[in-house]
N, C-alpha and C positions, 0 to 999 in steps of 0.2 A: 315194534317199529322197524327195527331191522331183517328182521324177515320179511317182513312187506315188501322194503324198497329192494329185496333181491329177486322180488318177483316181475315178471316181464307179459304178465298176462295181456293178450292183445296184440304186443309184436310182431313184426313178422320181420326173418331175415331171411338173408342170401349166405348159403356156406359153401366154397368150393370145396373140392378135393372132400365129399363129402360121402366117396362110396365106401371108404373103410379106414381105420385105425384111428388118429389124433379126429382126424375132421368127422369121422362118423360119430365117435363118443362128444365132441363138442356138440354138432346139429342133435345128438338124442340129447342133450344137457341141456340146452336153450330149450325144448322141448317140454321138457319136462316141466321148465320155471311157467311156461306157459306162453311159447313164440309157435307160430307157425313158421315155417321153414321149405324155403326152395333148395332144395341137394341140388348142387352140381359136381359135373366130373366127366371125363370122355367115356368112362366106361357106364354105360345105359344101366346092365343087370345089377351093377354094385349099389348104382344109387335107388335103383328103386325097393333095395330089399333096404335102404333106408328107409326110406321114404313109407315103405309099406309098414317100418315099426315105429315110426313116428307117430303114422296115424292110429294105431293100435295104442297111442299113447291118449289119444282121444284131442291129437292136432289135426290141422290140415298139414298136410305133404304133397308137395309133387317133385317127379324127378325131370330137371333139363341137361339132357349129354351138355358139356359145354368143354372147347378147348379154349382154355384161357390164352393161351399165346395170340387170339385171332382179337385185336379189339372190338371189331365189328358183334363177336359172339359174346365179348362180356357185355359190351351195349343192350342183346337182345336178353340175357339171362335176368337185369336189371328188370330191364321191361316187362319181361315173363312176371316179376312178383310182382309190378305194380299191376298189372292186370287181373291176376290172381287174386289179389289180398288187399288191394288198395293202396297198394306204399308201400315201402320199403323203411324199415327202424335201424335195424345193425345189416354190416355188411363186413363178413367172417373171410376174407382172405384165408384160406389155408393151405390152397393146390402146392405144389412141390415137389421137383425130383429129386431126393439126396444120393439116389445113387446117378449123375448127371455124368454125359458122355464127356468123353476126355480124362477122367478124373484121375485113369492111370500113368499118361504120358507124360512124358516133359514137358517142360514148359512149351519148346518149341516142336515141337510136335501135335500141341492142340490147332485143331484146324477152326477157323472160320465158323462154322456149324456148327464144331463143340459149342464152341464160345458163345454164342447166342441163341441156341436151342437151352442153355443150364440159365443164362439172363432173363431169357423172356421166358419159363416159365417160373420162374423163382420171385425176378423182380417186377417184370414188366409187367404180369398179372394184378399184383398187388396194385399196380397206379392203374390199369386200365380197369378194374372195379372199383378201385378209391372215387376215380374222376366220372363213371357212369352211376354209381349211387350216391355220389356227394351232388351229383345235379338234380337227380327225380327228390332229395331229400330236401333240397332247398326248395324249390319247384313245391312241395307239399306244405312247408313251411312249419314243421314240426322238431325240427332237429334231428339228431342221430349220431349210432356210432358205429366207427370205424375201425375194426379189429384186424389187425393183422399179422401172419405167422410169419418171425425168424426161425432165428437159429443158434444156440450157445458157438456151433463154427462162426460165426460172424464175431465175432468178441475174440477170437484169437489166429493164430497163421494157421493154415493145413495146407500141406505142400502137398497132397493128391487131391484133393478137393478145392482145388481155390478161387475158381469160379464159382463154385458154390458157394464158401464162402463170401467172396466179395458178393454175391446178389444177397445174401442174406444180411452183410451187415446195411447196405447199400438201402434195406426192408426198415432199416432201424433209423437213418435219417429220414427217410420217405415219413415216416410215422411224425415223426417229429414237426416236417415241414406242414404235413397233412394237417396237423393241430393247431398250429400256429393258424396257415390260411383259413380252415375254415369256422375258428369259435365264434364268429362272428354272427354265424349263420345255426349256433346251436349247436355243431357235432364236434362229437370227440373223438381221438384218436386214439390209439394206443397197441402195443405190441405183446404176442406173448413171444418168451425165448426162450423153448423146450433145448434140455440138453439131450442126454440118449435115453429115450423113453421106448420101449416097445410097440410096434405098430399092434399087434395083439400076444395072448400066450405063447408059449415055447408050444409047439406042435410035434416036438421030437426029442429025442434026449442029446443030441448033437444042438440043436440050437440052446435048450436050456443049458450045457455045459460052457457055450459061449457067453452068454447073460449073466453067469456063474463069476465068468473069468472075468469079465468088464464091471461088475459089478463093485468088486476089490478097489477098482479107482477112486471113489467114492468114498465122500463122509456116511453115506446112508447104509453104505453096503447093501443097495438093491438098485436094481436098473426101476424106473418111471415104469406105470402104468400106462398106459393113453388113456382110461377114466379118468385120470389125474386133474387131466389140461381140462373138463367141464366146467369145474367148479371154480375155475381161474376164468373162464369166457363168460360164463352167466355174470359174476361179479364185473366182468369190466363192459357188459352189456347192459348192466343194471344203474339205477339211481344211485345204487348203495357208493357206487364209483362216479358220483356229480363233479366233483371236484379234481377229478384224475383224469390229465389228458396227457400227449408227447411221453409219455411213457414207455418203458419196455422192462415188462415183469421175467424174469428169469425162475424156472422154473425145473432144476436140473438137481436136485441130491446133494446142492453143494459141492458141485464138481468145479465148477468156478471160482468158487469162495475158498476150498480146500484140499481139490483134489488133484489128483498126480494124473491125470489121463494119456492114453498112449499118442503119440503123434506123428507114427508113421516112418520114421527113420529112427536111425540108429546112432549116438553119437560119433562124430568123427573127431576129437580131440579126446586125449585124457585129461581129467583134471590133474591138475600139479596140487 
């Protein structure tokens, strides 16, 4: 019985940022439980070597370039799987810049641009797929869920990242508010909140000695997989999570719960 209700055979979703790392290993994870999957992402080649192993998974696939920043385009991505597959079931927010402009400046120093090129695509994506697949789902009359990607930065300061931050915590109210309006209507919401997880392997011994060294902050004493976060997206895509909405599942090594991670400065007081 509970294996059943983690299966998704029939679905079909919408995943951004779907050409590689966190969002690639989710779209092949819903995949696998049995969703067909629209990849999105601006870069075309990344998503279709998605898309081309998805189908190789024995789903349907197809890849639509999409920049989430443009409402207009997440409106047509929506569209694209209703057309495609008949509907729209879950809709996987996960596009994202963590390394987002400004992030090294002062405060005063970030311009204009910074500040809302790291917004709109961190937060503004999430509601403008929230509010274009929360209508074709109503509209279908079947219900659905609403997945969408934080950030362990959202849950504390970071003084080089803090636009990023604030849109990511910012992802964590939206979820909440998202659940609230729409159980009415059948969908759930709910958030994942990756801490530092590897977008893929060490590809050199310079990066694995970096993964090495951060790892130490850590109750686990390892950096995240991105396979990790599938097994967390099928479950909160699934029945097996009927009961689970406004949510935001943290998913980080216990670096929140117990870890000492670095944060960018150095202290300027001694302790007495």
């Amino acid at each position: 019985m509970v294996l059943e209700r983690l299966r998704l055979d029939g679905k079909t979703a919408v995943v951004t940022g779907a050409g590689r790392g966190l969002g690639q290993q989710m779209a092949m994870a819903l995949a696998e439980a049995g969703v067909d999957v629209v990849c999105a992402a601006r870069t075309k080649e990344q998503i279709e070597v998605t898309a081309e192993a998805i189908r190789g998974m024995g789903r349907r696939a197809i890849a639509v370039p999409t920049d989430v920043r443009d409402s207009s385009k997440c409106d047509s991505l929506v569209k694209a799987c209703v057309e495609e597959f008949g509907g729209i079931d879950i809709m996987l927010s996960n596009a994202g810049i963590g390394d987002a402009r400004g992030q090294t400046s002062e405060l005063w120093d970030v311009t204009d641009d910074d500040w809302h090129d790291t917004i709109d695509v961190n937060l503004s994506s999430a509601f403008y797929c929230a509010r274009a697949a929360s209508k074709a789902m109503i509209e279908r009359g079947k219900g659905g869920v609403i997945i969408s990607v934080a950030s362990g930065t959202g849950l504390r300061g970071n003084p080089r990242g803090f636009a990023y931050g604030t849109a990511k915590a910012a992802v964590i109210a939206l979820t909440k508010s998202l659940a609230v309006m729409l159980q009415r209507h059948d969908i759930r919401a709910n958030c994942i909140i990756p801490g530092f997880v590897a977008q893929a392997p060490a590809d050199n011994e310079q990066v694995a000695a970096f993964m090495g060294a951060r790892a130490r902050y850590f109750p686990v004493q390892r950096i995240g997989e991105a396979w990790e976060l599938g097994p967390l997206a099928v479950y909160l895509a699934s029945d097996a999570s009927s009961y689970v909405t406004g949510q935001g599942f943290i998913i980080d090594g216990g670096g929140l719960a117990g870890g000492v991670a670095p944060i960018g400065f150095a202290p300027e007081v001694e302790a007495s």
